[in-house]
FIVO-61845 format. One line per 3 residues: number of its first residue (from 1); for each residue x, y, z of C-alpha. Coordinates in Angstrom, 2 decimals. Example, Ala and Ser with C-alpha at 12.3 -4.5 7.8 and 13.67 -1.06 7.14 Angstrom:
REM residues 2
1	12.30,-4.50,7.80 ~ 13.67,-1.06,7.14;
REM end
This chain:
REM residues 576
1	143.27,87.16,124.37 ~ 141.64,89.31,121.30 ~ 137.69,88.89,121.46;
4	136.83,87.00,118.10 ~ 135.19,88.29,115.46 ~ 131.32,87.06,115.97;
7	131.63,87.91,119.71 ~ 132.31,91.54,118.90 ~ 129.35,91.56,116.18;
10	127.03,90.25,118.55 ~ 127.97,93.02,121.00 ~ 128.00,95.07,118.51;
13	124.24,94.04,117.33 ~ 122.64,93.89,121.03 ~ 123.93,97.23,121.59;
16	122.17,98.74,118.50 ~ 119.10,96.57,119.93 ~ 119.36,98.18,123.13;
19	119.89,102.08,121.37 ~ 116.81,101.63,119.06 ~ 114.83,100.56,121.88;
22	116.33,103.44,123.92 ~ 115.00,105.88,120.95 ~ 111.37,104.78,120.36;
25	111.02,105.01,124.14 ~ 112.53,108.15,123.98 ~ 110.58,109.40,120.74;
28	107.33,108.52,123.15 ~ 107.89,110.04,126.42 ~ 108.39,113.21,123.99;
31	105.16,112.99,122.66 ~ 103.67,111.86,126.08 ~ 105.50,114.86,128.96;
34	106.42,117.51,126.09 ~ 103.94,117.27,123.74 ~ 101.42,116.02,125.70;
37	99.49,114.09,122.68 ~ 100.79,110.68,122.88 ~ 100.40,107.98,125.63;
40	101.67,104.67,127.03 ~ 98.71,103.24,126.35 ~ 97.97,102.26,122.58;
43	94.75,103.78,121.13 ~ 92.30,101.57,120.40 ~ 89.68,101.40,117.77;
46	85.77,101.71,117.59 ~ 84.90,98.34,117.99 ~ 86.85,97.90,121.45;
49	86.35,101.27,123.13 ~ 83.27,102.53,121.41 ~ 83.28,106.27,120.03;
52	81.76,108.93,118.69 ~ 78.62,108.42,115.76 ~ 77.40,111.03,113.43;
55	74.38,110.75,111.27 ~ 74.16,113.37,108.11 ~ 71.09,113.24,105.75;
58	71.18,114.09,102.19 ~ 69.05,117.34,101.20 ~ 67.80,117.15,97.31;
61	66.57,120.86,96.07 ~ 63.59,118.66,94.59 ~ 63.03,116.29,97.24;
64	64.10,113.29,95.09 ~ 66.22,110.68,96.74 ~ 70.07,110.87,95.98;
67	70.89,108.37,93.71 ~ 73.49,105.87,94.80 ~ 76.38,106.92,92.54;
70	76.22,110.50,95.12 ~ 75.76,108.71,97.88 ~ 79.32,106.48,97.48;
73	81.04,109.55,96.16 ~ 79.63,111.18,99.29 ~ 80.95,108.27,101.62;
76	84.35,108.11,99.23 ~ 84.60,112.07,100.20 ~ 84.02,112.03,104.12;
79	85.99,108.85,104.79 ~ 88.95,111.24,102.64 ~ 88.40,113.94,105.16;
82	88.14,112.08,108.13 ~ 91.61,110.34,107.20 ~ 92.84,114.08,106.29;
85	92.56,114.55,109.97 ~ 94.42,111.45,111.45 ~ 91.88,109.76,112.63;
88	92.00,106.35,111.47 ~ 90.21,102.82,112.17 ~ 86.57,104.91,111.53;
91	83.63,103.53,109.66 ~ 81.98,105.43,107.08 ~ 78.62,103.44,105.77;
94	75.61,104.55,104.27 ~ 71.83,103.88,105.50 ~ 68.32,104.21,104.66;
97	69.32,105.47,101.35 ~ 69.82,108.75,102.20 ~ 71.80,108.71,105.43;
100	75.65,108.49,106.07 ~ 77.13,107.29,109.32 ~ 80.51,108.09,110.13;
103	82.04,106.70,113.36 ~ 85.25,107.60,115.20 ~ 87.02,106.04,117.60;
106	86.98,108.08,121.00 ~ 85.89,111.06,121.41 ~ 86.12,113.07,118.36;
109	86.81,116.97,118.51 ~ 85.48,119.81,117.41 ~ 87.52,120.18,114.45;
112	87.28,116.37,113.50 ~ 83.60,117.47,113.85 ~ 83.74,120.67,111.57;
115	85.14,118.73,108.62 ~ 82.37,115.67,108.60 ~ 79.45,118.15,109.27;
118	80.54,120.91,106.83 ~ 78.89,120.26,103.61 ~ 82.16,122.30,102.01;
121	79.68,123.35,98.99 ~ 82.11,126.35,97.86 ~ 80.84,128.86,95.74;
124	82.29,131.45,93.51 ~ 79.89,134.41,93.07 ~ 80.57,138.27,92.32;
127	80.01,140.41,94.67 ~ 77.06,143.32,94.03 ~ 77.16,145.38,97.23;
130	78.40,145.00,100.24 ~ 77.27,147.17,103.96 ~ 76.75,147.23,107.14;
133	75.63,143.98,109.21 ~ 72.76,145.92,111.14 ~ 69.08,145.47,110.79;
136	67.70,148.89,112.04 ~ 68.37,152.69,110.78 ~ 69.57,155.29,113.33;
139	68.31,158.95,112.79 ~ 70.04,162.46,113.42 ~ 67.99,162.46,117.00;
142	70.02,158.73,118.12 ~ 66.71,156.87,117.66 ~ 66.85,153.15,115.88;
145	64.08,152.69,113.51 ~ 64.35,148.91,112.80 ~ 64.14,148.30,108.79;
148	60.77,146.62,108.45 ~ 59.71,143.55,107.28 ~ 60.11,143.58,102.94;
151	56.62,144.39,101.62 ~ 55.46,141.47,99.40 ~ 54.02,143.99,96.69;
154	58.01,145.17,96.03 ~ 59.07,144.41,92.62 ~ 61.40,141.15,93.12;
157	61.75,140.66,89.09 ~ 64.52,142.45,87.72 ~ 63.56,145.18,85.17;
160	66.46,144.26,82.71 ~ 67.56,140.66,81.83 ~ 71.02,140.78,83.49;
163	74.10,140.40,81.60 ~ 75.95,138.96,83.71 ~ 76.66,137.98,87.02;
166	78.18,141.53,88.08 ~ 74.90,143.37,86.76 ~ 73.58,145.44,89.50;
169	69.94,144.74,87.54 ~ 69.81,141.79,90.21 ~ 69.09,143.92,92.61;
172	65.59,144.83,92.99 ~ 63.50,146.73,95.35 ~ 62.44,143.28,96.76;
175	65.98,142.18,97.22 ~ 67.21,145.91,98.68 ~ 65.01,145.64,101.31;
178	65.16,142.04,102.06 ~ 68.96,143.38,102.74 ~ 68.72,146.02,104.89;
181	66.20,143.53,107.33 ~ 68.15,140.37,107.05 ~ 69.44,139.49,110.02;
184	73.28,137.62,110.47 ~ 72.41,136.15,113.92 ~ 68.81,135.28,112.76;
187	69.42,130.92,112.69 ~ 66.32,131.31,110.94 ~ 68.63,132.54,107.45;
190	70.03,129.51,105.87 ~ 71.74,130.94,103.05 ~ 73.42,127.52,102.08;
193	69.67,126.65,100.61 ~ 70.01,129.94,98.40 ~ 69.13,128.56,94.66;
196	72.42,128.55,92.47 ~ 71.01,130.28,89.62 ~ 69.94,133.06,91.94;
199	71.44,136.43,93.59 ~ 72.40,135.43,97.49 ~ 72.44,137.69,101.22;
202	74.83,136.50,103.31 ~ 77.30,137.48,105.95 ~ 80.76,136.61,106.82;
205	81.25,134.17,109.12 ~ 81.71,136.76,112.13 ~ 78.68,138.52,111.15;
208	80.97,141.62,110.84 ~ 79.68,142.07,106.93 ~ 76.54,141.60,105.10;
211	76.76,141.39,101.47 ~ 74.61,140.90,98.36 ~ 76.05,138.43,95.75;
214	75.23,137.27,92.54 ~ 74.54,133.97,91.26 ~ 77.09,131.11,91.51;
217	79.50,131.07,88.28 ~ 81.62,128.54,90.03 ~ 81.07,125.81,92.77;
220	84.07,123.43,94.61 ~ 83.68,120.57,91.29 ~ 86.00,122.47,89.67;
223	88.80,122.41,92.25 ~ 91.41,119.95,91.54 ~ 93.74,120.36,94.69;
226	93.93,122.84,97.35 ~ 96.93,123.75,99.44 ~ 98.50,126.00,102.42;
229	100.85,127.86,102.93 ~ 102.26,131.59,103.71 ~ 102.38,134.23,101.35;
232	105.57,135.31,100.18 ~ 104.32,139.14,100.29 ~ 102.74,139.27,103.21;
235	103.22,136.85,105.27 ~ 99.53,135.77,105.77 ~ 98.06,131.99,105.61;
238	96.63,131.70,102.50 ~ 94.41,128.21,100.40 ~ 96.17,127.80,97.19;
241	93.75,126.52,94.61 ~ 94.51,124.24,91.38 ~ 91.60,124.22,89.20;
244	90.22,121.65,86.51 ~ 90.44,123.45,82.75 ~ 86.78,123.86,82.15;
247	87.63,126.06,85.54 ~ 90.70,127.82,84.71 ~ 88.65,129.07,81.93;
250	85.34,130.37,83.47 ~ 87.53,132.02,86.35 ~ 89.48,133.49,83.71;
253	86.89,134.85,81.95 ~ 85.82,136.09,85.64 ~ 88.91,138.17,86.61;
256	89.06,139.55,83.54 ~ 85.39,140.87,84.14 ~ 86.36,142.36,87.59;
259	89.53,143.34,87.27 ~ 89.70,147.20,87.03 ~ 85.51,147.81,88.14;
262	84.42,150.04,90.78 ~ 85.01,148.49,93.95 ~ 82.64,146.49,95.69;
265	81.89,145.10,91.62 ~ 85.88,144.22,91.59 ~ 85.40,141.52,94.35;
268	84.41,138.05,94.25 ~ 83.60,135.97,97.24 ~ 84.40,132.13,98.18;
271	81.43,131.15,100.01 ~ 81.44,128.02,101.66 ~ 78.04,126.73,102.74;
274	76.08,130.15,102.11 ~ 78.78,132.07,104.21 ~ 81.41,134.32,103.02;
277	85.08,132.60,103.45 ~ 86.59,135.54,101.64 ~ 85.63,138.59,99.45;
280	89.32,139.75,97.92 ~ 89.35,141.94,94.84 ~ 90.46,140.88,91.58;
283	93.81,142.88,91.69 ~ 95.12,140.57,88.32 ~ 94.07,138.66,85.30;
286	93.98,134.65,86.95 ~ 94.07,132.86,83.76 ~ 96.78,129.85,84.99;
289	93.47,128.06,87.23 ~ 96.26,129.08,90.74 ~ 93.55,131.17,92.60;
292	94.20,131.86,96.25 ~ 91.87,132.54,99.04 ~ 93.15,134.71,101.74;
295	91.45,136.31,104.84 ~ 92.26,136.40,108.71 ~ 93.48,132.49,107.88;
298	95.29,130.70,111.42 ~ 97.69,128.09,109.92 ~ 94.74,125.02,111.29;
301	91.79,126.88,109.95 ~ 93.58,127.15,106.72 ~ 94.95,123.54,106.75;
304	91.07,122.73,107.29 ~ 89.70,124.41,104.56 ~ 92.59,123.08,102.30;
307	91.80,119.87,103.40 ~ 87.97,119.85,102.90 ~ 88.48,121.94,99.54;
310	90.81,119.41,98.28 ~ 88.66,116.65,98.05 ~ 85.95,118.28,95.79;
313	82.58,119.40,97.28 ~ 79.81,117.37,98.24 ~ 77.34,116.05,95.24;
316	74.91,116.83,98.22 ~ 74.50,119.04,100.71 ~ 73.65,116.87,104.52;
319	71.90,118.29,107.34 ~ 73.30,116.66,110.65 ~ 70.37,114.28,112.07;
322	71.94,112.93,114.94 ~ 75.46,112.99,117.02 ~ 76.59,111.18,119.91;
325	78.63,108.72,121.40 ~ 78.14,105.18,121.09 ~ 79.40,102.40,123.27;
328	82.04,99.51,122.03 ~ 80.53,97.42,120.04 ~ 82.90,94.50,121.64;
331	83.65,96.20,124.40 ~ 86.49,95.22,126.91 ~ 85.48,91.58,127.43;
334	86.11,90.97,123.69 ~ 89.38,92.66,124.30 ~ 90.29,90.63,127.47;
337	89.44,87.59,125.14 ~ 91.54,88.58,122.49 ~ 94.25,89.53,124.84;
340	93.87,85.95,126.95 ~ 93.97,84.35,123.03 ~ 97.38,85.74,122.45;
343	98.64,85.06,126.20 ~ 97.15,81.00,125.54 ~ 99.17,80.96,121.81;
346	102.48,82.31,123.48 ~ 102.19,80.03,126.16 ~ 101.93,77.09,123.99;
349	104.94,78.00,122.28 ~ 107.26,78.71,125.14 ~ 106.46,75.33,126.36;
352	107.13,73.37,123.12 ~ 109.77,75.44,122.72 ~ 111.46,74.21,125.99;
355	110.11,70.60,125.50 ~ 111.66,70.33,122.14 ~ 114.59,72.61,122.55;
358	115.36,72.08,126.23 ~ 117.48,75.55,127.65 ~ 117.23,76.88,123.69;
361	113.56,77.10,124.02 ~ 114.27,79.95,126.12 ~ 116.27,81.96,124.08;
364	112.72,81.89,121.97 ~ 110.90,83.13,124.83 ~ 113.31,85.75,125.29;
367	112.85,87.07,121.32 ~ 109.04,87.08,121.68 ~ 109.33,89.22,124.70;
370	111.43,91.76,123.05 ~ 109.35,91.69,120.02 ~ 106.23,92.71,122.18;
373	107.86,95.73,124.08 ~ 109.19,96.93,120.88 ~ 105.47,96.47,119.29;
376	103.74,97.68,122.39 ~ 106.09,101.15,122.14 ~ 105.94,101.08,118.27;
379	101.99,101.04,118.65 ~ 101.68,103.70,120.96 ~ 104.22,106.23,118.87;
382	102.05,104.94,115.73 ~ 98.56,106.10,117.63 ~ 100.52,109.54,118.06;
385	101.93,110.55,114.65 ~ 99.61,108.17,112.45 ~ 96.06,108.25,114.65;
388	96.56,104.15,114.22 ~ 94.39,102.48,116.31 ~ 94.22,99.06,117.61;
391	91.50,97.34,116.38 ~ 89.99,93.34,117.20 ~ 91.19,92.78,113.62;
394	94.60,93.99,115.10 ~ 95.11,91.87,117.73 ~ 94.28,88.64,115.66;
397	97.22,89.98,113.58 ~ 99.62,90.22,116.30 ~ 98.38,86.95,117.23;
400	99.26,85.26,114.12 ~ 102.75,86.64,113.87 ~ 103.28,84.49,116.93;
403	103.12,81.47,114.91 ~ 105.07,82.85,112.14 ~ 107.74,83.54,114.52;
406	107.90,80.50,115.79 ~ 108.45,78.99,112.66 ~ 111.03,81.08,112.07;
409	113.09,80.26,114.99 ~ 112.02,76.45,114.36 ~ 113.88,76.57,110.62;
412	116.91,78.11,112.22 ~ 117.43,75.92,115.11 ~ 117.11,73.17,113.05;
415	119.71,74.50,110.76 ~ 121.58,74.33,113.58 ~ 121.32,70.89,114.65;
418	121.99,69.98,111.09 ~ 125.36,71.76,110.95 ~ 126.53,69.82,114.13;
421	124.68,66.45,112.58 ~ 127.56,66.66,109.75 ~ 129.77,66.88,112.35;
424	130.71,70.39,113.30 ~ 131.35,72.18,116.85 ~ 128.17,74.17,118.03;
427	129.98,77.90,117.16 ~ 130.90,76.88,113.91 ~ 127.03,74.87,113.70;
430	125.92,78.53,114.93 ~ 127.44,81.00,112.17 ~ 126.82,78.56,109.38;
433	123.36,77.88,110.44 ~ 122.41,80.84,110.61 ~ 124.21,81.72,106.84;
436	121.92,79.67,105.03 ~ 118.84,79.69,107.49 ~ 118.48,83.59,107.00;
439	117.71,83.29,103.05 ~ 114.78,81.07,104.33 ~ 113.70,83.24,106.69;
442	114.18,86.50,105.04 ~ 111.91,84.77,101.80 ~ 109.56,83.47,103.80;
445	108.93,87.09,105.92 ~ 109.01,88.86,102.36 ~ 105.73,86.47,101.51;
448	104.07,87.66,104.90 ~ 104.81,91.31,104.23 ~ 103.59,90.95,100.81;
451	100.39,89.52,101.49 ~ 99.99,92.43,104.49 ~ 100.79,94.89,101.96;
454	97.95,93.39,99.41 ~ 95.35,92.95,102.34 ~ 95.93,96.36,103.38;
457	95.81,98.01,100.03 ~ 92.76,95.74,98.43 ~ 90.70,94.53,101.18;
460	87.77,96.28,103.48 ~ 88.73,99.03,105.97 ~ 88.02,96.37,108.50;
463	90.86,94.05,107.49 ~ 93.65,96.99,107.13 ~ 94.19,96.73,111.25;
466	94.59,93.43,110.84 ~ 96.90,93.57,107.45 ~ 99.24,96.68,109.61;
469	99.91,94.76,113.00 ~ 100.70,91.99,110.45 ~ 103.26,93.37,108.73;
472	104.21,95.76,111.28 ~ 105.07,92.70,113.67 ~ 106.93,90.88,110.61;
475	109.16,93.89,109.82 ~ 109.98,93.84,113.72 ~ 110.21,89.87,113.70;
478	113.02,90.08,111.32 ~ 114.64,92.93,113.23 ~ 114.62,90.77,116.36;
481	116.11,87.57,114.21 ~ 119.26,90.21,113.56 ~ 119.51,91.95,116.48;
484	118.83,90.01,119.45 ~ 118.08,85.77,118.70 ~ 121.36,85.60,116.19;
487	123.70,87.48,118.59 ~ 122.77,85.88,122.04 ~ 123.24,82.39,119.75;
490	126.62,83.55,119.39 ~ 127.76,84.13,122.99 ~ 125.55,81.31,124.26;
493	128.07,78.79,122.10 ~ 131.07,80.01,124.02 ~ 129.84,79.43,127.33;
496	130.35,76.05,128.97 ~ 126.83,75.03,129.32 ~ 125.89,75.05,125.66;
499	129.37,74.93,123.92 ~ 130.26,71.28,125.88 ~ 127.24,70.19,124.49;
502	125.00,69.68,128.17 ~ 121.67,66.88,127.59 ~ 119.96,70.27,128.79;
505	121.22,72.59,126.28 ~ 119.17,71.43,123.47 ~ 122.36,71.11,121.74;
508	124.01,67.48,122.92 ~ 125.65,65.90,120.25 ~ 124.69,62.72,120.75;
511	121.32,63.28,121.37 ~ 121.51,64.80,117.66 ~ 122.76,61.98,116.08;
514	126.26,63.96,115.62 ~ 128.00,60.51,115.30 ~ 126.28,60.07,111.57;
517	128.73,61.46,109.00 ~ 126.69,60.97,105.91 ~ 126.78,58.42,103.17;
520	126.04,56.25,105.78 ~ 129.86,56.23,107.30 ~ 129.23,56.16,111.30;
523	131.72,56.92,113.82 ~ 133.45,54.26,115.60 ~ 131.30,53.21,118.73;
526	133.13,54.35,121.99 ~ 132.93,51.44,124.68 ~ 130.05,52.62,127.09;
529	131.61,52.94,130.51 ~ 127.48,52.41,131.62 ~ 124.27,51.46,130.92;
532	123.31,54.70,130.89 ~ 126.09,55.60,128.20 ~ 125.19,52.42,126.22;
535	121.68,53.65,126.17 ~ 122.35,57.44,124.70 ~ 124.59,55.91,122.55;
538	121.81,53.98,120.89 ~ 119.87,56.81,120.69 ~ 122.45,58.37,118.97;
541	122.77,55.84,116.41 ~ 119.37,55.19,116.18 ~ 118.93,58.97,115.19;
544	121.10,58.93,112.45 ~ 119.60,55.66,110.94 ~ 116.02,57.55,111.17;
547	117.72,60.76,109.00 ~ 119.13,58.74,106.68 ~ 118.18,59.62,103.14;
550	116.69,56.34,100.68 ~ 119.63,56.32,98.80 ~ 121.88,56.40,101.62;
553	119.73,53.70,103.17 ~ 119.84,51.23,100.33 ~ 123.95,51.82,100.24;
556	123.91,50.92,103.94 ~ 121.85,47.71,103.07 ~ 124.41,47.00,100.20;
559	127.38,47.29,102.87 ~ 125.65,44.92,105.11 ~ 124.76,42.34,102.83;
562	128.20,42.60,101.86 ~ 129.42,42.37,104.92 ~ 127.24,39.08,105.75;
565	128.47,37.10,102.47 ~ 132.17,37.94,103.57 ~ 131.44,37.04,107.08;
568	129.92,33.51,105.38 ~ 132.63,32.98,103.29 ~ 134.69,33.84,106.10;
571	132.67,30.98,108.22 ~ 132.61,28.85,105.82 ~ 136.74,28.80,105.13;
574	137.09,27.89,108.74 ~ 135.10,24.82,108.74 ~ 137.06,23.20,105.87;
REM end
């Protein structure tokens, strides 16, 4: 005999169940034996596995505190470049006015590190001259003189009121030999505290060149996006730069300076927190604002620079005052609560799901198992391509989609019973049920979604764990409805147990009230062969008097009083 139609869907459903599961597993023991950066284990977030804390404090050229419109622009531009780097769940708060504290999950590394402590002030200034990195002059003879100490009498004022900022009249006799005794290695040189409005010494960031540089003529406010990518001509990584009009002109007006001049007085250097990124030479007029910034770029250190360029410069430069690791702030007891919380809620509802539904309850026990594995793997690939971590406010969402769930399965099992209440056999109670059930359920998970979506968008960073496990839990409650609970209905209404209708089952007729067949028509009684048949079959009846609607109630009251004045008259005829 053919298999019928809803048999072969439901095969045809669990199967797909069992192939998606089958992938995500798949897609994480990839990232976990190949890849090696993903784990069976979800990530979890600062407040349940502590992390790493960094402290930077503002620096003011006057000593003024930063006001708090730089501070929050500060915070809005570190919390960018911490996300830029897939870490997520971290906290990015000010303090003491002049203090940001950024904390991340785990243990962050050293390039996580780089892009919160670099200040990413980027400067555009010409370059004047640019030599040899060493400190010390050697003679015919092989002997090193070192270049001594600039003599405070030198003239440091330039003679001539520079044009520009290509004029060699910046450099003075002060400056010239404050060049050739500056020192790369020296930590004492902080060229990042070099006044804007003044020419600059500075090396390279290998120390390999020492150059002197004019004042700044640009700085990273102007940058509107930045970008990687190869060069077509060459080959080489390369930070494409978009900048903001009042930028496209001034760098316009700056290639057109250096383009064609005597080399080093064609170049212009990127510096990036006093040091020298890049010195190309202007080999064009830029006047579309698409700058690039080339050098001996890896594809990460360029993504990094992209990534710290693209979301402006700091309105202050920070000095880093502290960094270290800090313990969980609720540590794994809070965890083993939350965990025990979840454990106590699902327990609950497996065992009014069985006390209610009898051997149906634990088709419901069966969904929310399948709906944690796939969560549990979904989580773990998320903490791999997405940085997600589980936070406290996480696990209260998973928590809650419990009893969402539950609901769920509560509105279509009562469907259900309704279908066989009007009289129906349990498959045909099954695939009707579950036809006008799903428009309930499907509305009702669109709500929950919604509202994540909202929370996650609108509300404080820590709500958006909570917000994501709760809509990532309602997407795969819904998946489970169509893929597993649905389909094992299907076949469980052909086998014997449930499709004869067993006291057990959850799905006995009379227990239902099947007998009622609306507009308060019963079916005929059946002469109970026992007391114990006598007594189901008042429950029976007694369960389709209590779902009777008023209406259908005041009919049935009609039809008895009826019933008694014929039964009088009746009487009454037979006495005479």
């Amino acid at each position: 005999m053919a298999t019928s139609t809803p048999v072969r869907n439901a095969w045809r459903a669990l199967t797909g169940l069992l192939a998606i599961t089958a992938v995500l597993f798949g897609i994480n023991a990839l990232g976990v034996h190949v890849f090696q950066q993903s784990s069976w284990v979800p990530e979890l977030a600062l407040d349940l596995q502590g992390g790493t804390q960094i402290v930077l404090e503002a620096q003011t050229e006057d000593g003024v505190a930063p006001s708090e419109e730089q501070m929050a622009q500060a915070v809005t531009i570190i919390r960018q470049r911490v996300d830029a780097s897939g870490v997520s769940e971290a906290d990015v708060t000010t303090q003491a006015g002049n203090q940001i504290v950024v904390q991340i999950p785990g243990q962050a590394d050293q390039e996580t590190r780089d892009r919160i402590e670099a200040s990413a002030q980027l400067q555009l200034r010409a370059v004047l001259f640019a030599g040899s990195p060493a400190t010390s002059f050697v003679g015919e003879d092989g002997t090193e003189t070192p270049y001594p100490t600039p003599d405070p009498s030198l003239v440091a004022t330039p003679t001539a009121s520079p044009t520009d900022g290509s004029d060699l009249a910046w450099i003075t006799p002060a400056l010239e030999a404050e060049f050739l005794a500056y020192d790369c290695a020296d930590p004492a040189n902080d060229p990042a505290q070099a006044p804007a409005d003044q020419p600059l010494i500075t090396c390279d960031p290998t120390g390999a060149q020492k150059y002197i540089l004019g004042p700044v003529e640009l700085d990273g406010s102007a940058i509107d996006d930045a970008t990687f990518g190869l060069q077509s001509t060459n080959g080489q990584w390369a930070v494409n730069l978009r900048l903001d009009a009042e930028g496209t002109e001034t760098f316009a007006a700056i290639s057109q300076r250096l383009y064609g001049a005597t080399p080093p007085l064609n170049q212009f250097a990127f510096v990036l927190d006093g040091s020298v990124l890049s010195a190309p030479s202007m080999n064009a007029i830029i006047v579309g604002g698409d700058p690039s910034i080339t050098g001996s770029f890896t594809q990460e250190s360029a993504q990094v620079l992209a990534d710290q360029l693209k979301y402006g410069a700091l309105p202050l430069s920070f000095n880093v005052e502290s960094s270290n690791t800090v313990s969980a702030t609720l540590g794994s007891q809070q965890l083993q609560i939350g965990l025990i919380a979840g454990l106590i809620g699902l327990l609950l509802v497996a065992i009014y799901s069985v006390v209610v539904y009898r051997a149906l309850g634990f088709v419901i026990v069966a969904s929310l198992i399948v709906m944690g594995v796939l969560t549990y793997v979904m989580l773990a690939i998320l903490a791999w391509r997405m940085g997600f971590r589980l936070s406290l406010a996480g696990v209260a969402g998973i928590i809650v989609t419990i009893g969402f769930t539950a609901d769920s399965f509560i509105v279509y099992f009562e469907r259900i019973r309704d279908e066989m209440r009007d009289g129906k056999s349990i498959t045909s109670a099954v695939e009707d049920g579950w036809a006008r059930a799903k428009r309930t359920i499907y509305i009702s998970k669109s709500i929950n979604v919604l509202a994540a979506v909202v929370l996650y968008v609108l509300a404080d960073a820590s709500v958006k764990g909570f917000a994501f496990t709760l809509g990532l839990t309602t997407l795969i409650d819904i998946l489970i409805f169509i893929l597993f609970t649905h389909p094992v209905l299907q076949l469980l209404a052909r086998t014997t147990f449930f499709g004869s209708g067993h006291p057990l089952s959850g799905l006995d007729p009379d227990a239902l009230g099947a007998v009622y067949r609306g507009r308060a028509q019963f079916r005929s009684p059946v002469a109970a062969g026992s007391a114990g048949a006598a007594k189901r079959a008042g429950r029976a009846r007694g369960e389709a008097v209590r779902r009777q609607t008023i209406a259908e109630r005041k009919q049935a009251e009609l039809q008895a009083a009826g019933a008694d004045r014929t039964s009088s008259t009746t009487g009454k005829e037979g006495d005479r």
